[in-house]
N, CA, C and O atoms as a GROMACS GRO file, in nm:
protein
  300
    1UNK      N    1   6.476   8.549  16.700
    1UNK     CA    2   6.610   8.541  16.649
    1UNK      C    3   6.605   8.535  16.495
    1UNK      O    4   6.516   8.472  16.438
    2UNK      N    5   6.722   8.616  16.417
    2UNK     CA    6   6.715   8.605  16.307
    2UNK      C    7   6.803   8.450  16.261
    2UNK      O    8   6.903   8.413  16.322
    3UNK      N    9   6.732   8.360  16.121
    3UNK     CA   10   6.824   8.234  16.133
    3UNK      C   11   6.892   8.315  15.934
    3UNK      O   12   6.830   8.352  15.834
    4UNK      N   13   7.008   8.310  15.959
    4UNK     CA   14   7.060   8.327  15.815
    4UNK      C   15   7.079   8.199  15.746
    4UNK      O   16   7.137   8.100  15.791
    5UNK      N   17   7.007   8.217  15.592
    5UNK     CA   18   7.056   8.074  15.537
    5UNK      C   19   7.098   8.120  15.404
    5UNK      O   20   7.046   8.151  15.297
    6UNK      N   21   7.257   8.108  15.476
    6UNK     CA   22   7.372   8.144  15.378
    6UNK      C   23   7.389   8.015  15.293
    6UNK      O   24   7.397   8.025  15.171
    7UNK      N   25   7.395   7.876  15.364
    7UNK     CA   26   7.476   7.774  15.320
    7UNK      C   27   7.314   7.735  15.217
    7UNK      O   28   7.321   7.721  15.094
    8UNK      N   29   7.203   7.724  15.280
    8UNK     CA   30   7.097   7.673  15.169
    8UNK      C   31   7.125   7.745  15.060
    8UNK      O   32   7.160   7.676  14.963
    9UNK      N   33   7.120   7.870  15.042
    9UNK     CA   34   7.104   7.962  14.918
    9UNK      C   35   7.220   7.901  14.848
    9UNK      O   36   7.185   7.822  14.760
   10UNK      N   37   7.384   7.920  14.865
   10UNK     CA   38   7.472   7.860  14.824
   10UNK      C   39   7.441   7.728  14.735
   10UNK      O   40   7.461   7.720  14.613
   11UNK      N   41   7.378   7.603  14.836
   11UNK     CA   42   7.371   7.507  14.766
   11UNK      C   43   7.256   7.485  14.641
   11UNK      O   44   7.217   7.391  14.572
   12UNK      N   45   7.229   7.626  14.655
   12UNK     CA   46   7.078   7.589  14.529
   12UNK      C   47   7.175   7.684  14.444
   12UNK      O   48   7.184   7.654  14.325
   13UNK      N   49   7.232   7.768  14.478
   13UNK     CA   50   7.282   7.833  14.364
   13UNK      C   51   7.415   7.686  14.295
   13UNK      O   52   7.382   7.629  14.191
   14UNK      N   53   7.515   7.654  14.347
   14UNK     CA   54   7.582   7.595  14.315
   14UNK      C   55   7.504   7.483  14.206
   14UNK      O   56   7.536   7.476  14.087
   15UNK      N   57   7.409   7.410  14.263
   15UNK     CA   58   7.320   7.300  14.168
   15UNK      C   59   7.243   7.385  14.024
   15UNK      O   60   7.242   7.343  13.908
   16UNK      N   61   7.184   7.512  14.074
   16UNK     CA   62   7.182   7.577  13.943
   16UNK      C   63   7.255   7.578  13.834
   16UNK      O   64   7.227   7.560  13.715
   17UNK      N   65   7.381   7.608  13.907
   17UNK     CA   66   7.538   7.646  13.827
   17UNK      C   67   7.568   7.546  13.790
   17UNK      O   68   7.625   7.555  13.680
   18UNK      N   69   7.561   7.462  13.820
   18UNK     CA   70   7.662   7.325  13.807
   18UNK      C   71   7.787   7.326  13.846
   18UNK      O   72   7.874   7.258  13.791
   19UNK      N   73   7.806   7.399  13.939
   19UNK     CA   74   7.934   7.415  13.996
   19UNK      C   75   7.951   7.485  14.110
   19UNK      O   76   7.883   7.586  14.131
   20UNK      N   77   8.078   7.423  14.229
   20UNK     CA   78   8.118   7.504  14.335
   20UNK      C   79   8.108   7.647  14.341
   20UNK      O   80   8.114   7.720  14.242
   21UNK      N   81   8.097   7.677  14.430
   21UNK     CA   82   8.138   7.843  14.427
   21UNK      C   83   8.206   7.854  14.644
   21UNK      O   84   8.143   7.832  14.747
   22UNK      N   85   8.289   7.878  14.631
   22UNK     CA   86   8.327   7.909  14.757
   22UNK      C   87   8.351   8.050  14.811
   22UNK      O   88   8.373   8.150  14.742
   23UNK      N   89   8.342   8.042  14.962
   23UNK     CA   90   8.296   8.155  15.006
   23UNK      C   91   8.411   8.236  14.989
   23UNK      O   92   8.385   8.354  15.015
   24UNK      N   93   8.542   8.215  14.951
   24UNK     CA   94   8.663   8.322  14.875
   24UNK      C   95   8.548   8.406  14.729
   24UNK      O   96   8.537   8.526  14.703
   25UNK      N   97   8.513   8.346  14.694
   25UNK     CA   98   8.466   8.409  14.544
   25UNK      C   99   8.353   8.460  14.555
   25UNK      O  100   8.314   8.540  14.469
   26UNK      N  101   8.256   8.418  14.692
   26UNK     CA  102   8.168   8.500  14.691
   26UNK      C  103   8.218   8.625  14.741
   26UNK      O  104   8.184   8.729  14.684
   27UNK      N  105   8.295   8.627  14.839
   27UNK     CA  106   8.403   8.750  14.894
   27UNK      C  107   8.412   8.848  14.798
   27UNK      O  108   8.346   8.950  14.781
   28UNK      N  109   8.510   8.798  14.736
   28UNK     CA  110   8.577   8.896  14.590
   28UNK      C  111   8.496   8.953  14.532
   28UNK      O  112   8.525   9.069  14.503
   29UNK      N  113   8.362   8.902  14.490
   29UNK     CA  114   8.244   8.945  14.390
   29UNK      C  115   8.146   9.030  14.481
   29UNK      O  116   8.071   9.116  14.434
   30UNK      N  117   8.152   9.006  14.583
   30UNK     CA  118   8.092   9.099  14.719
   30UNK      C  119   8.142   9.218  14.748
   30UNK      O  120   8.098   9.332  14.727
   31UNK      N  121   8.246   9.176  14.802
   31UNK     CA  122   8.327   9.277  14.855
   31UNK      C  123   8.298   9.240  15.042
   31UNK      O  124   8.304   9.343  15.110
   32UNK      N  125   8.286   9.182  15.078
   32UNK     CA  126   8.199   9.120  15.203
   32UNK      C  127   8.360   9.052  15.255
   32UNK      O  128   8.438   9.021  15.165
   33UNK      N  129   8.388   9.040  15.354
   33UNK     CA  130   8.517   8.945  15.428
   33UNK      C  131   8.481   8.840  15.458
   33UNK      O  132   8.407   8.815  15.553
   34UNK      N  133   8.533   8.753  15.374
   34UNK     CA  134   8.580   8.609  15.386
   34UNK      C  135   8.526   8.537  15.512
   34UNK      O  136   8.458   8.435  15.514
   35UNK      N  137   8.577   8.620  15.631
   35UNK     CA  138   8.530   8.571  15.770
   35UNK      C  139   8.380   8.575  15.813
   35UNK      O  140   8.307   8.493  15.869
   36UNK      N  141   8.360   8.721  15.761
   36UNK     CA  142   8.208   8.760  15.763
   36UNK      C  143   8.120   8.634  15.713
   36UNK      O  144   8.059   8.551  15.780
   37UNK      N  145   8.131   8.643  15.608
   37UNK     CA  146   8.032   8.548  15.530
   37UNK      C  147   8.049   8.391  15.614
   37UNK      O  148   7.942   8.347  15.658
   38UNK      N  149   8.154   8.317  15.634
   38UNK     CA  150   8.181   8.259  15.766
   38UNK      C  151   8.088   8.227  15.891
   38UNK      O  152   8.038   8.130  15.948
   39UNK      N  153   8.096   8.378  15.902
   39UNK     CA  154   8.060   8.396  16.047
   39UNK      C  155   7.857   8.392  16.025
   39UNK      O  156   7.764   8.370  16.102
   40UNK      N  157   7.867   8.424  15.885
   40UNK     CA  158   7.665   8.465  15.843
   40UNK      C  159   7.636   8.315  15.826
   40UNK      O  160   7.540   8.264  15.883
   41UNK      N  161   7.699   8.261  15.767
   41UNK     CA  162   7.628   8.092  15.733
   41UNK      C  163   7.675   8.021  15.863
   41UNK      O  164   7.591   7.933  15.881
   42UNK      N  165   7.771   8.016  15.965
   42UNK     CA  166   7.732   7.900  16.052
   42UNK      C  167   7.764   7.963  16.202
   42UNK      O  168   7.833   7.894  16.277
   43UNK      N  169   7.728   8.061  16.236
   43UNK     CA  170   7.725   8.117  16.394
   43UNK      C  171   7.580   8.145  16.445
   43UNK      O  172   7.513   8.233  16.390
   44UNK      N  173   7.555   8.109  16.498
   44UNK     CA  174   7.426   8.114  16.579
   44UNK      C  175   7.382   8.254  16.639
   44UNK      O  176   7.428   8.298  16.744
   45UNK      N  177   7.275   8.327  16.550
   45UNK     CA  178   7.267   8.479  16.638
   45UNK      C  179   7.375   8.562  16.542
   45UNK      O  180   7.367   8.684  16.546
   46UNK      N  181   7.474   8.500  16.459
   46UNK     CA  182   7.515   8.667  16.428
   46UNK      C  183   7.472   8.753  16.402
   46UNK      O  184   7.363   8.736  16.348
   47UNK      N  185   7.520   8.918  16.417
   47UNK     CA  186   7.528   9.027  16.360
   47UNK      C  187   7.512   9.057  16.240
   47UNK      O  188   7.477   8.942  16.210
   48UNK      N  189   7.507   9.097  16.170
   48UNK     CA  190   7.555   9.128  16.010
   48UNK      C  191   7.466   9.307  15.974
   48UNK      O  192   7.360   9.353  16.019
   49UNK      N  193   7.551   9.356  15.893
   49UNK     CA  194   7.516   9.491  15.833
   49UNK      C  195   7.376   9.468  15.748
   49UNK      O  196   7.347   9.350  15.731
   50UNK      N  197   7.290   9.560  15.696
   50UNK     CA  198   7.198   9.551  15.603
   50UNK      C  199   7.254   9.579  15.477
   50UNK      O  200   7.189   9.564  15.373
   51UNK      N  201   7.403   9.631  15.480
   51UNK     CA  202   7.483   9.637  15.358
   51UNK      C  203   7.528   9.525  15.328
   51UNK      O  204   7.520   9.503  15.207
   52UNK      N  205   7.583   9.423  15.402
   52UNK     CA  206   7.600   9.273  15.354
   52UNK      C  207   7.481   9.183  15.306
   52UNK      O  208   7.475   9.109  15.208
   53UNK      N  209   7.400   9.207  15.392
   53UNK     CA  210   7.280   9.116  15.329
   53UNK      C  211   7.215   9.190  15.189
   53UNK      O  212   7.145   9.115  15.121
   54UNK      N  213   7.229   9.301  15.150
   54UNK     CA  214   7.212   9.390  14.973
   54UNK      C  215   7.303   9.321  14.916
   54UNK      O  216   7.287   9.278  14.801
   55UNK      N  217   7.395   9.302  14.976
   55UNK     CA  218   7.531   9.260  14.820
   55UNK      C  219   7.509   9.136  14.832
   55UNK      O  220   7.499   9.083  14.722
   56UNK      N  221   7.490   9.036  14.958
   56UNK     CA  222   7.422   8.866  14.889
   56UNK      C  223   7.330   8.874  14.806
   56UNK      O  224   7.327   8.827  14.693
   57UNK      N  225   7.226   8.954  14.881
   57UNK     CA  226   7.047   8.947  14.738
   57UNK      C  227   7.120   8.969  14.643
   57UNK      O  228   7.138   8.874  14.566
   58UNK      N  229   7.167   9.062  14.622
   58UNK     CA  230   7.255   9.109  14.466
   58UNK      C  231   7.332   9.025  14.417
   58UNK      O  232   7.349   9.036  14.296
   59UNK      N  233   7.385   8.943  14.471
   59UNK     CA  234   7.483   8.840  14.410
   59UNK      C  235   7.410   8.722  14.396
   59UNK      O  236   7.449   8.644  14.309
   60UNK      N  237   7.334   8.700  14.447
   60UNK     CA  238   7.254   8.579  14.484
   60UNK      C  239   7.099   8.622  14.369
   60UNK      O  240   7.029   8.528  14.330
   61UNK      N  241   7.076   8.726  14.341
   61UNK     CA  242   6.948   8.764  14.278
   61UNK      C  243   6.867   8.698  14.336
   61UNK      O  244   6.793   8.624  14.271
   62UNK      N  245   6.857   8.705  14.492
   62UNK     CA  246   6.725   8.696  14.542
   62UNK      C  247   6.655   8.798  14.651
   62UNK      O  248   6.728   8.884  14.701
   63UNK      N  249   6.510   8.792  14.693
   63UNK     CA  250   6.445   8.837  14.822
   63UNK      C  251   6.547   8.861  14.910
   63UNK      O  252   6.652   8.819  14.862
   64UNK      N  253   6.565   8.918  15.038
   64UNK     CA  254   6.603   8.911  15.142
   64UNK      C  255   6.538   8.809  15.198
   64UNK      O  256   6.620   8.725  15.235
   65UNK      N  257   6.408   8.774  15.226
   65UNK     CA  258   6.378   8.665  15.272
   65UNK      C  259   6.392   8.531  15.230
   65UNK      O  260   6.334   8.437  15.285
   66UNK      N  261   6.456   8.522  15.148
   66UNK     CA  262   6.621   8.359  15.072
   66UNK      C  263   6.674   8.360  15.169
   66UNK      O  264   6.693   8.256  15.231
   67UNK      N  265   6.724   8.499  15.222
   67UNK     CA  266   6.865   8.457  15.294
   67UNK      C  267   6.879   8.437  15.448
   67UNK      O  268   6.969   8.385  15.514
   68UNK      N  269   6.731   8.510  15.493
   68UNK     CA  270   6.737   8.513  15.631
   68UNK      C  271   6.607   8.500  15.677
   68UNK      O  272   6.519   8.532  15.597
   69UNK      N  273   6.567   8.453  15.808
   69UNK     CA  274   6.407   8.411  15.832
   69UNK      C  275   6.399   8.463  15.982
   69UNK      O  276   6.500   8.482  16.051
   70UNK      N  277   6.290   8.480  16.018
   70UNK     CA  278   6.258   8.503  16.182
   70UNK      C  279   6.204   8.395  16.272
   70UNK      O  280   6.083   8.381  16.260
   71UNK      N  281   6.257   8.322  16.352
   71UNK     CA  282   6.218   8.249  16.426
   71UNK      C  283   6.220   8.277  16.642
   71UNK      O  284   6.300   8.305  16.731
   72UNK      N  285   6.108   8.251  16.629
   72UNK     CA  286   6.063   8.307  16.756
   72UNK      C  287   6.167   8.220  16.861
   72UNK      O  288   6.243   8.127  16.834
   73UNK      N  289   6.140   8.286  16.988
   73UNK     CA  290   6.258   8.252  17.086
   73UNK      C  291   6.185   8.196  17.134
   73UNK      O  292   6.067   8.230  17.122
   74UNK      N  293   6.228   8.054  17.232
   74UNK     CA  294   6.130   8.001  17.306
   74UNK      C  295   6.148   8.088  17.432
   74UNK      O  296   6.246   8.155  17.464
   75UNK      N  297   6.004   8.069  17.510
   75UNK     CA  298   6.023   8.192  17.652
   75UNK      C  299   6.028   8.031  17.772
   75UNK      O  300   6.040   8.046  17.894
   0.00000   0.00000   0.00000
């Protein structure tokens, strides 16, 4: 399963910044839906495009592997 870590990246960027940033403004600066991004930081198993996860690295200036990790399924 892929695990997305929308909300870690967020909170290291925010402490960088010294300031909030909410997922409206990452939206706007994305171009990504509000819900989407939502749905990438706290649903278990989502979906997501390889075009959404380019415009986080890009917004985020990081790896793809910041934002998302592989963790094995238990059998």
């Amino acid at each position: 399963m892929i695990r997305f870590r929308l909300k870690e990246v967020i909170a290291d960027y925010e402490f960088q910044a010294g300031r909030r940033i909410t997922l409206e403004a990452i939206a706007k600066d994305t171009g990504i839906h509000r819900t989407t991004l939502s749905k990438i930081a706290g649903v278990r198993g989502y979906n997501t495009t390889t075009d959404a996860i380019g415009r986080l690295c890009k917004f985020f200036d990081c790896p793809v592997e910041r934002l998302m990790e592989y963790i094995p399924e238990e059998k």
